[in-house]
FIRODREN-265184 format. One record per residue (C-alpha): x, y, z; residue number from 0; residue in one letter. Coordinates in Angstrom, 3 decimals, always signed. Example, Ala and Ser with C-alpha at 12.3 -4.5 7.8 and 13.67 -1.06 7.14 Angstrom:
! residues 2
        xx        yy        zz   nr  rest
   +12.300    -4.500    +7.800    0     A
   +13.670    -1.060    +7.140    1     S
//
This chain:
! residues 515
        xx        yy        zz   nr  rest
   +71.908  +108.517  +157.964    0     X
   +72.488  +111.583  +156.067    1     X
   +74.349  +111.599  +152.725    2     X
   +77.336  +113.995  +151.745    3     X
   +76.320  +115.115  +148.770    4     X
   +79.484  +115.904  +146.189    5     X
   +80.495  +119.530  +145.861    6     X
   +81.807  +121.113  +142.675    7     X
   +82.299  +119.212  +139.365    8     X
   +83.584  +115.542  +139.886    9     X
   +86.810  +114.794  +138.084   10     X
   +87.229  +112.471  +135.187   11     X
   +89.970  +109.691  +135.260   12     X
   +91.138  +110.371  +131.854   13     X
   +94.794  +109.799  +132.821   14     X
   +94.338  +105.912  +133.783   15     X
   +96.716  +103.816  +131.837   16     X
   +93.283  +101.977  +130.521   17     X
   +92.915  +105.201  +128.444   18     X
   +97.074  +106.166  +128.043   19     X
   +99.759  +103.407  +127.861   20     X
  +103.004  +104.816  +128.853   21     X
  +105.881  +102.952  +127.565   22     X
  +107.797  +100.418  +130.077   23     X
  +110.492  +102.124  +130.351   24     X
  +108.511  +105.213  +131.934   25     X
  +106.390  +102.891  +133.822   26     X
  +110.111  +102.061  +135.801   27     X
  +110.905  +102.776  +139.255   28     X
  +114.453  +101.559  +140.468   29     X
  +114.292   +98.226  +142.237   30     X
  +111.138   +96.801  +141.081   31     X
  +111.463   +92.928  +140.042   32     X
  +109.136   +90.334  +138.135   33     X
  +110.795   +87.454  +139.477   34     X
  +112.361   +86.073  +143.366   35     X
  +114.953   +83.714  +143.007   36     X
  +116.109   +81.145  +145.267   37     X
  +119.107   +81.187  +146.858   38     X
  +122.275   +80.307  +145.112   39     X
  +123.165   +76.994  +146.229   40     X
  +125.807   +75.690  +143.973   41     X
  +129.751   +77.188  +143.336   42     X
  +129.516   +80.189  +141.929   43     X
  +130.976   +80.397  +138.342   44     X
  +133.482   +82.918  +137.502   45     X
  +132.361   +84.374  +134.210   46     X
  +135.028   +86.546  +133.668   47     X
  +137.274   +83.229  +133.621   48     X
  +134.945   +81.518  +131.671   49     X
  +133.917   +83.942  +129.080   50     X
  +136.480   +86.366  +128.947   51     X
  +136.240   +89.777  +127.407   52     X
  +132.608   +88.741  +125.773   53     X
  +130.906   +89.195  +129.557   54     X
  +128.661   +92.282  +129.162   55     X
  +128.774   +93.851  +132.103   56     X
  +126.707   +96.780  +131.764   57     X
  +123.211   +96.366  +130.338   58     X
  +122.392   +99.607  +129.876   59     X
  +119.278  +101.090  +130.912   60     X
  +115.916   +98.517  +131.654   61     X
  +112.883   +98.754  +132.797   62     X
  +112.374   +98.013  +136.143   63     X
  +108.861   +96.718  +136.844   64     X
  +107.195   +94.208  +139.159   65     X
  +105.514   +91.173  +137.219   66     X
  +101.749   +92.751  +137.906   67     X
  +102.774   +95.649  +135.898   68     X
  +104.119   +93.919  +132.990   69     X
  +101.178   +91.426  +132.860   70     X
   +98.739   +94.701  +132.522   71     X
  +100.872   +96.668  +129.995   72     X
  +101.084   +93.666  +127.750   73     X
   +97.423   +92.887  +128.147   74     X
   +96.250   +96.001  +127.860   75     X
   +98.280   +96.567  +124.505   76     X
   +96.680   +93.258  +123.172   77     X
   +92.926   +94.806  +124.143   78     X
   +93.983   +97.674  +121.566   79     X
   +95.122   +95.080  +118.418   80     X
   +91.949   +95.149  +115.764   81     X
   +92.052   +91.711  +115.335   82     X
   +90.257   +89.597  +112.761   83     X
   +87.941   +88.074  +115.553   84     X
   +86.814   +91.143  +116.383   85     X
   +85.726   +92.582  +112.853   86     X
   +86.131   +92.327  +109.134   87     X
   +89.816   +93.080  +107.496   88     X
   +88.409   +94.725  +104.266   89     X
   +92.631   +94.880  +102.665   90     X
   +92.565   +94.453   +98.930   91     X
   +95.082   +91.816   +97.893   92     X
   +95.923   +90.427  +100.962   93     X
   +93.206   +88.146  +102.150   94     X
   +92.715   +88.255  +105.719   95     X
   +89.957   +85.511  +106.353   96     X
   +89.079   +83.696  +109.298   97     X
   +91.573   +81.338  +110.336   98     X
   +88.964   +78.601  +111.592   99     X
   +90.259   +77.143  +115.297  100     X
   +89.832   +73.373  +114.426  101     X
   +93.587   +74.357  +112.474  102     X
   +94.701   +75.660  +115.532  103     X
   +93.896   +72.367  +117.484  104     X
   +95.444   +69.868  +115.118  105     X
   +98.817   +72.690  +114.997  106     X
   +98.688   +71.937  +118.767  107     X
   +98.684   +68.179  +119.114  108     X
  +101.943   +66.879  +121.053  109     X
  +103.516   +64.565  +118.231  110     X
  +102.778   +67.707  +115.744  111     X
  +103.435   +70.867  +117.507  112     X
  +106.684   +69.345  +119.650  113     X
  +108.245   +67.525  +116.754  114     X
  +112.194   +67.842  +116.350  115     X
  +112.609   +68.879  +112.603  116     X
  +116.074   +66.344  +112.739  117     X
  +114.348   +63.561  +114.666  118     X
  +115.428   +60.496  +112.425  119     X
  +113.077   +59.558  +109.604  120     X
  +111.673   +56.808  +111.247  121     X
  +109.840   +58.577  +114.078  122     X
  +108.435   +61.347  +112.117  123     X
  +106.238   +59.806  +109.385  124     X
  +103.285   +61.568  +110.626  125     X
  +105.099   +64.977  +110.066  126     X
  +106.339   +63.746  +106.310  127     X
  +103.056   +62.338  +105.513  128     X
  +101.022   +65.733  +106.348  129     X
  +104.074   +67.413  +104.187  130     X
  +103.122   +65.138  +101.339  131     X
   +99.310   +64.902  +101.367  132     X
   +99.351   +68.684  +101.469  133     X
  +101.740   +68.602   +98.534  134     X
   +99.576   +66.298   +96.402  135     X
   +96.503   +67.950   +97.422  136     X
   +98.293   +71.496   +96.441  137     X
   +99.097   +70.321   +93.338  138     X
   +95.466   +69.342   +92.434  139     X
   +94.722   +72.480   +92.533  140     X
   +97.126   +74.702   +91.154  141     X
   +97.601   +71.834   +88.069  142     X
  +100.955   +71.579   +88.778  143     X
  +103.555   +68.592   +88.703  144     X
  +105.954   +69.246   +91.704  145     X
  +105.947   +71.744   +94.268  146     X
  +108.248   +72.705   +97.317  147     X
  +107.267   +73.786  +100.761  148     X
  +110.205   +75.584  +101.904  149     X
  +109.216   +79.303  +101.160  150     X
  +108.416   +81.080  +104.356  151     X
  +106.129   +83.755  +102.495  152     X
  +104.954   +85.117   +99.187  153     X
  +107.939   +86.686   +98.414  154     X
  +109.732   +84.463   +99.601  155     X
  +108.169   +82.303   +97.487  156     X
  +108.669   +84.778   +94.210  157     X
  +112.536   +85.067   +94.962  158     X
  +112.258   +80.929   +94.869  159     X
  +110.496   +80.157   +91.834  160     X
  +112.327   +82.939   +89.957  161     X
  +115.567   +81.290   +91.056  162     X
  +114.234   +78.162   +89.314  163     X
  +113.455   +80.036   +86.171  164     X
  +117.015   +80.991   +86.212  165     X
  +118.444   +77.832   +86.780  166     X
  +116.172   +76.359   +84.205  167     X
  +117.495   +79.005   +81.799  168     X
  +121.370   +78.324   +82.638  169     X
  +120.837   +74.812   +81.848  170     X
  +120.046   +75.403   +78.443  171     X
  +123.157   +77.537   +78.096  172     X
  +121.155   +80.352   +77.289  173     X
  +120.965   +82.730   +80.467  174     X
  +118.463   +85.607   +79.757  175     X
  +118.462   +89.197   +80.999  176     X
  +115.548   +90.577   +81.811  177     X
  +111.382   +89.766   +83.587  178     X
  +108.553   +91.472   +82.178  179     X
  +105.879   +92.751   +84.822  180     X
  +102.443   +94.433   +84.376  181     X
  +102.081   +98.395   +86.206  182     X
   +99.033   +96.070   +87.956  183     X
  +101.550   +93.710   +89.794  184     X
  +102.683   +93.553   +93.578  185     X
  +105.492   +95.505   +94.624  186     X
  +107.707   +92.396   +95.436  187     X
  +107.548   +91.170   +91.887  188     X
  +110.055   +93.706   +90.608  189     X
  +111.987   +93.786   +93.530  190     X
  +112.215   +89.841   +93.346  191     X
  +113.296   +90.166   +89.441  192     X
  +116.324   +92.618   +90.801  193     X
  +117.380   +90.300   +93.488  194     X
  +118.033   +87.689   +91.116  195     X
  +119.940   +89.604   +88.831  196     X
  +117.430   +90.358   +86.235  197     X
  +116.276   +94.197   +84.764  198     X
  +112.887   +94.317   +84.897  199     X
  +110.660   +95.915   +81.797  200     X
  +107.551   +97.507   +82.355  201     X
  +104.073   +96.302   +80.733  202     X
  +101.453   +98.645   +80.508  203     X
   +98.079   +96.991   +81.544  204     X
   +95.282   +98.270   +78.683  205     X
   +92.051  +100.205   +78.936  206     X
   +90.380   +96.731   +81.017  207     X
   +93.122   +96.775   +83.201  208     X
   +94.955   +93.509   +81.837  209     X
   +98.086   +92.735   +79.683  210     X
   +97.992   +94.850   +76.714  211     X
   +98.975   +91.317   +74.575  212     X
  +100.060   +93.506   +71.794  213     X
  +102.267   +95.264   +73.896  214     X
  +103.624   +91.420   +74.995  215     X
  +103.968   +90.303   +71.912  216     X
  +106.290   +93.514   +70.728  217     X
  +108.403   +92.896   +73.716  218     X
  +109.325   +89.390   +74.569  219     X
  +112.721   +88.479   +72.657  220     X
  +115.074   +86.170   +73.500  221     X
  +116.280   +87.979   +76.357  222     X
  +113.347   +87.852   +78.142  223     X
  +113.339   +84.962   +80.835  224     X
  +109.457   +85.283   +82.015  225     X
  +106.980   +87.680   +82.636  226     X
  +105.843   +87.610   +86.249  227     X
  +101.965   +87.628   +86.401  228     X
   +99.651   +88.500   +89.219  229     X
   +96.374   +86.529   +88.187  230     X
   +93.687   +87.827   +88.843  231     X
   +95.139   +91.166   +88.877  232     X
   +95.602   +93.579   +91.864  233     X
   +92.554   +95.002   +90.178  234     X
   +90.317   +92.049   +90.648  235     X
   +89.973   +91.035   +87.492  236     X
   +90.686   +87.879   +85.477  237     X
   +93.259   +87.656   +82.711  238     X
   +90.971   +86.405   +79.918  239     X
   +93.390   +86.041   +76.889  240     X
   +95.887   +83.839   +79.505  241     X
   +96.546   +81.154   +77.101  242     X
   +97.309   +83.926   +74.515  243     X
   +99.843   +85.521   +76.958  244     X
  +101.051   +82.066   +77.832  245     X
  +101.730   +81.338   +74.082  246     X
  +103.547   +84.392   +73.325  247     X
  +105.865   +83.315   +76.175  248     X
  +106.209   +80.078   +75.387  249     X
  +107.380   +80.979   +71.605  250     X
  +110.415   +82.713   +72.695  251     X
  +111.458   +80.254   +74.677  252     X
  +110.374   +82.343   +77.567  253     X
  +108.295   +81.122   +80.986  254     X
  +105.074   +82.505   +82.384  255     X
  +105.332   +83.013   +86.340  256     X
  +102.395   +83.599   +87.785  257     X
  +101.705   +85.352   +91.477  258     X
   +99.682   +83.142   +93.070  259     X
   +98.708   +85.947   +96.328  260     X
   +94.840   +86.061   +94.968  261     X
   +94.191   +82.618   +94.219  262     X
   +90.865   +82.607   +96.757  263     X
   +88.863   +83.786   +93.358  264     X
   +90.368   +80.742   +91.757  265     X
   +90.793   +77.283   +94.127  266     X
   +88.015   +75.239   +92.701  267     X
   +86.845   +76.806   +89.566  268     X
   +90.152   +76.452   +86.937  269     X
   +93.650   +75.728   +87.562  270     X
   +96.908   +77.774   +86.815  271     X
   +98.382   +75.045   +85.339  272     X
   +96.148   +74.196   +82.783  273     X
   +96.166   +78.027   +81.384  274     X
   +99.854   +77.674   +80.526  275     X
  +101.747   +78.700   +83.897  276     X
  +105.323   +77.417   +84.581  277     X
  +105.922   +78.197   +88.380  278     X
  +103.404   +79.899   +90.648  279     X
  +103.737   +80.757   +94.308  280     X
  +100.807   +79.963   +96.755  281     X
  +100.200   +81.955  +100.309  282     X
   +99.380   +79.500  +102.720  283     X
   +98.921   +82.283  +105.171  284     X
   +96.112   +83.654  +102.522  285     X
   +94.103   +81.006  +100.486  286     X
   +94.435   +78.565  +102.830  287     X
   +94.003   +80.362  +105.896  288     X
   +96.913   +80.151  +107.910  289     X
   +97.795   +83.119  +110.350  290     X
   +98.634   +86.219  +108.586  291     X
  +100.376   +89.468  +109.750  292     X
  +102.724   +90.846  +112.188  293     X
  +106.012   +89.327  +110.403  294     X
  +104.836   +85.761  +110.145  295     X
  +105.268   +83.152  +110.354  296     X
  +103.544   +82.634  +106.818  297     X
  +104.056   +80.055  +104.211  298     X
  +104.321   +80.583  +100.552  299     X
  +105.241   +76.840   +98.620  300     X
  +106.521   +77.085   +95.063  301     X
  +104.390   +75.009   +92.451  302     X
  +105.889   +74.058   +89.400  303     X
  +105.861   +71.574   +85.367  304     X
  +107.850   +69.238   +85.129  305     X
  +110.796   +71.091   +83.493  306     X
  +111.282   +73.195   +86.212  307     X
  +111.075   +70.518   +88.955  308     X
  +115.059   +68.945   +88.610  309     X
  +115.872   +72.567   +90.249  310     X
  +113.283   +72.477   +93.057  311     X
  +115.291   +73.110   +97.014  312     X
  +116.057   +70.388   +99.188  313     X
  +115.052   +67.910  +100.168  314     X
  +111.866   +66.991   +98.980  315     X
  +109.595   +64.036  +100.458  316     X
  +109.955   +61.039   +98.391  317     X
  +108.553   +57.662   +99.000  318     X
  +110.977   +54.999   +99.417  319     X
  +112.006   +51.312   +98.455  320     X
  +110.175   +50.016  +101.235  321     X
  +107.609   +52.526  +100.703  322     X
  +108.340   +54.761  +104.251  323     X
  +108.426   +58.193  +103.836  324     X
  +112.035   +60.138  +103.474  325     X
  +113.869   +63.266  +102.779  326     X
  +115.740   +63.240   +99.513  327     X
  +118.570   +65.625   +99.502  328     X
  +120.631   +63.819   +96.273  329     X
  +119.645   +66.240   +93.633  330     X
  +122.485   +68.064   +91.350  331     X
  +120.490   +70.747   +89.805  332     X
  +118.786   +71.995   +92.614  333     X
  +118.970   +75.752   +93.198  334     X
  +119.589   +74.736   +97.300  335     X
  +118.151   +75.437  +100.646  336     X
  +115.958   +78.388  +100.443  337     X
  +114.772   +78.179  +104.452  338     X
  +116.244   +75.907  +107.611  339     X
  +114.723   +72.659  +108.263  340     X
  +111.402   +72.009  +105.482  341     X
  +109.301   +75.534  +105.901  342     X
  +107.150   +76.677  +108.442  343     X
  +105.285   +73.121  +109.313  344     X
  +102.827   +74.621  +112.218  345     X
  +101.476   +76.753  +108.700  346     X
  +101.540   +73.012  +106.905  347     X
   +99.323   +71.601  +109.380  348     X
   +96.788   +74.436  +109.567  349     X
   +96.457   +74.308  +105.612  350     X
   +96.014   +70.698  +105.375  351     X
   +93.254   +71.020  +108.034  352     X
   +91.874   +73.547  +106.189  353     X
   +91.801   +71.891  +102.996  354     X
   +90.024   +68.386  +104.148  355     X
   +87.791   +70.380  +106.679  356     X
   +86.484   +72.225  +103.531  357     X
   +86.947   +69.479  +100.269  358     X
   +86.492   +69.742   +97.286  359     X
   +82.952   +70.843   +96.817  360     X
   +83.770   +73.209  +100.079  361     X
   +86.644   +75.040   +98.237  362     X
   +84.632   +75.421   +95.218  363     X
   +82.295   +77.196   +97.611  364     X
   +84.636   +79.219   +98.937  365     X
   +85.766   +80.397   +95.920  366     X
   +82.407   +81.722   +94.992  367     X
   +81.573   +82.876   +98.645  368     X
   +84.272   +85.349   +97.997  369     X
   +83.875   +86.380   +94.551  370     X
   +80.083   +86.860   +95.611  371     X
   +80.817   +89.086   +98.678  372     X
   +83.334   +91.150   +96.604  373     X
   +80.692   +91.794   +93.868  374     X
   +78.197   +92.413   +96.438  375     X
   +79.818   +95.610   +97.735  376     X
   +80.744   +96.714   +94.060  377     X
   +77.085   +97.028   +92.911  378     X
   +76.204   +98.981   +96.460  379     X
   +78.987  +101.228   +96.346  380     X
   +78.890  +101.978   +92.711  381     X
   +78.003  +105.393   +91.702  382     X
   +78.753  +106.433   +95.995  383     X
   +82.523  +105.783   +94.620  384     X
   +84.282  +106.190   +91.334  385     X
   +84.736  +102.596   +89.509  386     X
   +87.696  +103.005   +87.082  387     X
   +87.559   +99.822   +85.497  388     X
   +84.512   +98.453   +84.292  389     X
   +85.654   +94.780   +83.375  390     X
   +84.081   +92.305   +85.751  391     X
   +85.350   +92.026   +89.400  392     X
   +86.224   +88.605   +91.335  393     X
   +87.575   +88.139   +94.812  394     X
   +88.210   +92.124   +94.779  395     X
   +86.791   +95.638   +93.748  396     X
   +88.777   +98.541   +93.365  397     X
   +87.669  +102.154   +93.402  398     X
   +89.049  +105.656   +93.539  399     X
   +88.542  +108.326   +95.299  400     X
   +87.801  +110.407   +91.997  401     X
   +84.560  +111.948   +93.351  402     X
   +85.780  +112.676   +96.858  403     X
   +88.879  +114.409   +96.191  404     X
   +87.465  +117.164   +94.306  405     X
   +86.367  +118.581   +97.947  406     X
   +90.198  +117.569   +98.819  407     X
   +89.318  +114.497  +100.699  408     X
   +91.806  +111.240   +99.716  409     X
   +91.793  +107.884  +100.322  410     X
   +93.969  +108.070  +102.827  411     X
   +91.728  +110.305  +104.788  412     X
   +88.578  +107.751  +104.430  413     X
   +90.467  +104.606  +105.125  414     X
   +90.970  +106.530  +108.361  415     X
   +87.595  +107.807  +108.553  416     X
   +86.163  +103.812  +108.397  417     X
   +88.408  +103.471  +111.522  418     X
   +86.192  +105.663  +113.213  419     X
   +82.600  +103.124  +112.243  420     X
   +84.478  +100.400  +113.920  421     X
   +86.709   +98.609  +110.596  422     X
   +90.035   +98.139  +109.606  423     X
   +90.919  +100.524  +106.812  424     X
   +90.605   +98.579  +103.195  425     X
   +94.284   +99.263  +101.047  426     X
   +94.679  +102.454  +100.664  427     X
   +96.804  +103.642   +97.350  428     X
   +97.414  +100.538   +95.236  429     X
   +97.259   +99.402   +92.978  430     X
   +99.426  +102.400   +91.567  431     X
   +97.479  +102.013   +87.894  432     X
   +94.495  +103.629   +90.262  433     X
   +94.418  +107.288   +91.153  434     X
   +93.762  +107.290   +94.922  435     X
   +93.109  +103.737   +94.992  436     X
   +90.199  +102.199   +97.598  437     X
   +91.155   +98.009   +97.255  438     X
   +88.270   +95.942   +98.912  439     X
   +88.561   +92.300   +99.189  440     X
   +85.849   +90.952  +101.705  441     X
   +86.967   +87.003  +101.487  442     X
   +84.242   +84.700  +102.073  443     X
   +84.282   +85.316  +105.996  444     X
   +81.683   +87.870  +106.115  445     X
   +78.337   +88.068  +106.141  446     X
   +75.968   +89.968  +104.072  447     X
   +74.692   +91.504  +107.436  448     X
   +78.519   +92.726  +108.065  449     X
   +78.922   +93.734  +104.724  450     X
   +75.584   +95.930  +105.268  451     X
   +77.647   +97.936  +107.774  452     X
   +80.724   +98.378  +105.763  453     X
   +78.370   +99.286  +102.942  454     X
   +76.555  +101.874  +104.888  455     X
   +80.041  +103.034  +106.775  456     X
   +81.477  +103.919  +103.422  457     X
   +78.175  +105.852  +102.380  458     X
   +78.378  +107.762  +105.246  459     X
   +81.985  +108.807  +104.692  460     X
   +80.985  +109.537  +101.201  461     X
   +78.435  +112.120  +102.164  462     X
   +81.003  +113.425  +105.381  463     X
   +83.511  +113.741  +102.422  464     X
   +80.717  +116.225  +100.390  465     X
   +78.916  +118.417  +103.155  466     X
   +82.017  +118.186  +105.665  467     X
   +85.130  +117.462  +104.157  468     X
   +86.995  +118.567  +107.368  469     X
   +85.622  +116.233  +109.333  470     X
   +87.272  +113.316  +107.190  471     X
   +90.303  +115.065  +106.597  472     X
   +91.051  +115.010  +110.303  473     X
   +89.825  +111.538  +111.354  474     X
   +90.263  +109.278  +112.997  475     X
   +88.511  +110.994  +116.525  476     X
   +87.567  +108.238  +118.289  477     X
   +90.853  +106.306  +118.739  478     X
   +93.915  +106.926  +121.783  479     X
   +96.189  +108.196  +119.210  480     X
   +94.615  +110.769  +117.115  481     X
   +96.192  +111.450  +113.304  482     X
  +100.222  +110.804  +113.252  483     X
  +103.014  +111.933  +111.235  484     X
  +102.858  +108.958  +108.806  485     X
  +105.895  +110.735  +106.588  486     X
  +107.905  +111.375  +109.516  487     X
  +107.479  +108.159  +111.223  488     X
  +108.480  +106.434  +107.955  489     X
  +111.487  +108.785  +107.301  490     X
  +112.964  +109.348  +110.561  491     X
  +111.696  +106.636  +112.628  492     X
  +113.005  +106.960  +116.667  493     X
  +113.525  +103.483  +117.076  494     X
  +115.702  +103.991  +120.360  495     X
  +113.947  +104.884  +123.291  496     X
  +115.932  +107.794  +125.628  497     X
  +115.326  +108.963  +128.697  498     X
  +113.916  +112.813  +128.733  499     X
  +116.164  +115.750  +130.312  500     X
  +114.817  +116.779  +133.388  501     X
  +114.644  +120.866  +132.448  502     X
  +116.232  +123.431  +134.712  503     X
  +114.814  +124.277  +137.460  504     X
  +113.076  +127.738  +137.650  505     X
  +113.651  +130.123  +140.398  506     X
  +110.051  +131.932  +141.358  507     X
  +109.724  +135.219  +143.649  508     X
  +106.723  +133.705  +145.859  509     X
  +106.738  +136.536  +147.702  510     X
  +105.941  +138.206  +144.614  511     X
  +102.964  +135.764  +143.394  512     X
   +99.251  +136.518  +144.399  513     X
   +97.661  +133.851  +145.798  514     X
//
C-alpha cells in the first residue's frame, strides 16, 4: 500500500492551550455548565420574600465552561508553578526548604486535621498538648520563658511582640516614642514600629555590615522603647558584639527585639535568649519548615522573658488543678486577641513533626547543613561576583552586581537570566545597604551536586553578562511569557477583567482585490 507522502511544510501547533493559557473568561461560550442538577423536588423558596432587597439578581458577567475545561485550565496552570519539589528556591532571607511529607501526614490525621477549634476542652487534649509540647520545645531553643502561638506570620508576629513592648512600657508609666532599626533590617520592621505608634530612627550598619555600637550607644535615650534587630543580618552575618548591643539597651531602660526570620543559621548552636533578647518572633513557615508562599497560611509565634509574658494574647495553654490541659483567658494585662481561635494549628502540627523527626542533634545538623551550603557557593562564586562585605557569611551570602553592571547588566536582569538554566531567581535588590543586591540562601535542602548547577548557572550568566550583555538584558527566552512591564504591572495593575470591543467592521472592494 502506497504512502501519501506530506506536501509543503507541516504546520506547528504553537497555538494549543498547552503552550498559551487563555484566561476563563475567554475560554467561555454561552451555555456551557460544570455541573447537572437534579430536579427540584421540594417548594420552591421565594427569595425575594425571604431576603428582600439583598437578592443579587444579576451576577454580572461569568465564565461559562463545561467541568473538562476547568479541570485542564486549572491543571495546566499548576504544571507552570516552579515549585520547591521541582528545584532549588535560592531567595535570600526567606528560607524556602523542603517541607518533608511525614508533616503533611500527621497535619492530615482525622482527630488533627478535622478538629473544631471550640470543641470543649475535654475532647481536644491531643490538639492542646501538640500546642504545648511545641511551645516548650520552642522555647528551648530560642531561650525564652513564655511564648504565644497566635501570630499568623512574621509580621504578624513583629506587630505582636512590639505591642508587648508597648504594653510593657505603659505599665511602668513611662510610654516611649520611638524603635531604633539597622539600614540591614526587613522592610516590615519599620513598618511594624509605625503601626504601633512609634517613629522609627535609622541605624547605620558599619563597614562589616553590623550595628555601628557607637552609633547605638549615642542614640538610645529614654525615649527609645527597643531597637528591632534582624540577627543574623539580611547580610548573613552574625552580630558579634550582641551582648554589647543588648547592654546598651538594657541601660536605658530600653528592650532588644530581635527578628527571628533567619534563625536556620542559629537553632542548635546558641540561643537568642541567652545573648540578651527580650521578645523575638519565629517563622514556623521558615525554620521549621512549614508551607511557605502564596499568602499563607504561615505561622510566626512570639517568644518572650519573663517581664514581658503578663502581656502575652489570649488564651494561653495552662495545665490545670487536675492536671488536664486548658485555655486560660483570665489575664488583665494582656495586649488581647491578635488572630481567631489559637493560630494556624495545621502549621503547629507540621513544626512539631518537624522538630522530633529531626531532635536535637538533627537541628544542630541542620543548622550547619545550611550555613555549610551557603558558604559553599560564596567561595565558588567569589571573584565571578562582587562580595561587598567581607565579614564571615552563615545561612546566607550576599553579592552585587558591581562587576556586571559596568556592561549595563543588573541584578534584575540575571535573576531573570537564572530563570532561563532552570532556577528560581535568588532576591534580587535587598538588602538596600547593597548596590544591586544578589541574596543567596541555599537552606540545608540541597545538595552539593545541585549547588554545582547553580554554581555553574551563575558563571555562565557572568560571562553572558561580559561578551553579550544583550542577551541577559532581555532574558528570560525560554519561558510562555517573555519580559513584562514589572513598573506598570505594579503601578497600574488591571485587576478587573473586561470583555474586548469587537472593532468595526471594514468594508473591502473584492472586486478590486487580486487574488
Amino acid at each position: 500500500m502506497a504512502v501519501e507522502k506530506f506536501v509543503g511544510t507541516p504546520k506547528k501547533a504553537t497555538t494549543h492551550t498547552n503552550q498559551n493559557e487563555d484566561l476563563m473568561f475567554e475560554k467561555s461560550s454561552p451555555g456551557k455548565k460544570a455541573y447537572r442538577l437534579a430536579q427540584l423536588d421540594v417548594p420552591s423558596v421565594d427569595s425575594v420574600a425571604l431576603l428582600g432587597d439583598s437578592v443579587r439578581t444579576d451576577l454580572g458577567v461569568m465564565p461559562e465552561l463545561s467541568e473538562i475545561e476547568i479541570i485542564r485550565h486549572f491543571t495546566r496552570l499548576s504544571t507552570w508553578n516552579y515549585a520547591i519539589d521541582l528545584g532549588m528556591y535560592p531567595l535570600g532571607s526567606c528560607t524556602m526548604k523542603y517541607n518533608p511529607r511525614v508533616n503533611e501526614a500527621v497535619a492530615r490525621l482525622e482527630g488533627i486535621a478535622e478538629a473544631h477549634p471550640y470543641q470543649p476542652e475535654s475532647l481536644s487534649q491531643g490538639c492542646l498538648g501538640i500546642m504545648q509540647t511545641l511551645s516548650d520545645a520552642l522555647i528551648e531553643i530560642t531561650g525564652m520563658d513564655a511564648i504565644t502561638l497566635q501570630p499568623a506570620a512574621g509580621a504578624h508576629g513583629e506587630f505582636t511582640g512590639i505591642l508587648l513592648v508597648r504594653a510593657y512600657h505603659e505599665s511602668k508609666g513611662n510610654p516611649r516614642k520611638k524603635i531604633l532599626i539597622p539600614d540591614s533590617a526587613h522592610g516590615t520592621n519599620p513598618a511594624t514600629a509605625a503601626v504601633c505608634g512609634y517613629e522609627v530612627a535609622n541605624l547605620k550598619s558599619n563597614a562589616q555590615g553590623m550595628v555601628d555600637v557607637a552609633e547605638l550607644e549615642r542614640m538610645v535615650d529614654e525615649d527609645t522603647a527597643a531597637l528591632m534587630l534582624t540577627n543574623p543580618s539580611t547580610i548573613g552575618v552574625f552580630e558579634s558584639e550582641i551582648h554589647k548591643i543588648a547592654d546598651i539597651l538594657h541601660a536605658k531602660g530600653a528592650l532588644l527585639y530581635m527578628d527571628g526570620a533567619n534563625m536556620n543559621a542559629l537553632v542548635g548552636k546558641t540561643r537568642p535568649g541567652d545573648f540578651g533578647v527580650d521578645v523575638m518572633h519565629l517563622n514556623l513557615h521558615k525554620t521549621f519548615s512549614t508551607p511557605h508562599g502564596g499568602g499563607g497560611p504561615g505561622s510566626g509565634p512570639v517568644a518572650c522573658k519573663k517581664i514581658l509574658e503578663p502581656f502575652l494574647p489570649t488564651p494561653i495553654v495552662v495545665t490545670k488543678s487536675d492536671g488536664k490541659l486548658g485555655l486560660e483567658y483570665n489575664r488583665p494585662q494582656t495586649v488581647g486577641r491578635v488572630r481567631i481561635f489559637y493560630g494556624n494549628f495545621g502549621m503547629f502540627v507540621r513544626a512539631l513533626a518537624y522538630i522530633l523527626a529531626n531532635g536535637p542533634d538533627g537541628l544542630r545538623q541542620t543548622t550547619e547543613d545550611a550555613v555549610l551550603n551557603a558558604n559553599y557557593i560564596r567561595a565558588k562564586l567569589e571573584g565571578t561576583f562582587d562580595l561587598p562585605y567581607k565579614t564571615q557569611s552563615l545561612h546566607e551570602v550576599v553579592f552585587s552586581d558591581k562587576l556586571q553592571a559596568k556592561n549595563g547588566v543588573k541584578t534584575g536582569d540575571m535573576g531573570k537570566r537564572l530563570i532561563d538554566y532552570g532556577f528560581h531567581a535568588y532576591t534580587v535588590s535587598f538588602p538596600l545597604v547593597v548596590q544591586g543586591a544578589m541574596m543567596i540562601e541555599p537552606t540545608e535542602s540541597e545538595s552539593r551536586e545541585e549547588l554545582d548547577l547553580l554554581i555553574d548557572a551563575l558563571k555562565q550568566i557572568a560571562r553572558e553578562a561580559e561578551e553579550n550583555p544583550e542577551l541577559v538584558q532581555t532574558s528570560p527566552h525560554t519561558t510562555r511569557v517573555q519580559r513584562l512591564d514589572e513598573t506598570t504591572a505594579a503601578r497600574k495593575p488591571i485587576l478587573r477583567w473586561r470583555a474586548p470591543v469587537a472593532p468595526e467592521p471594514v468594508l473591502v472592494d473584492t472586486a478590486a482585490k487580486e487574488w
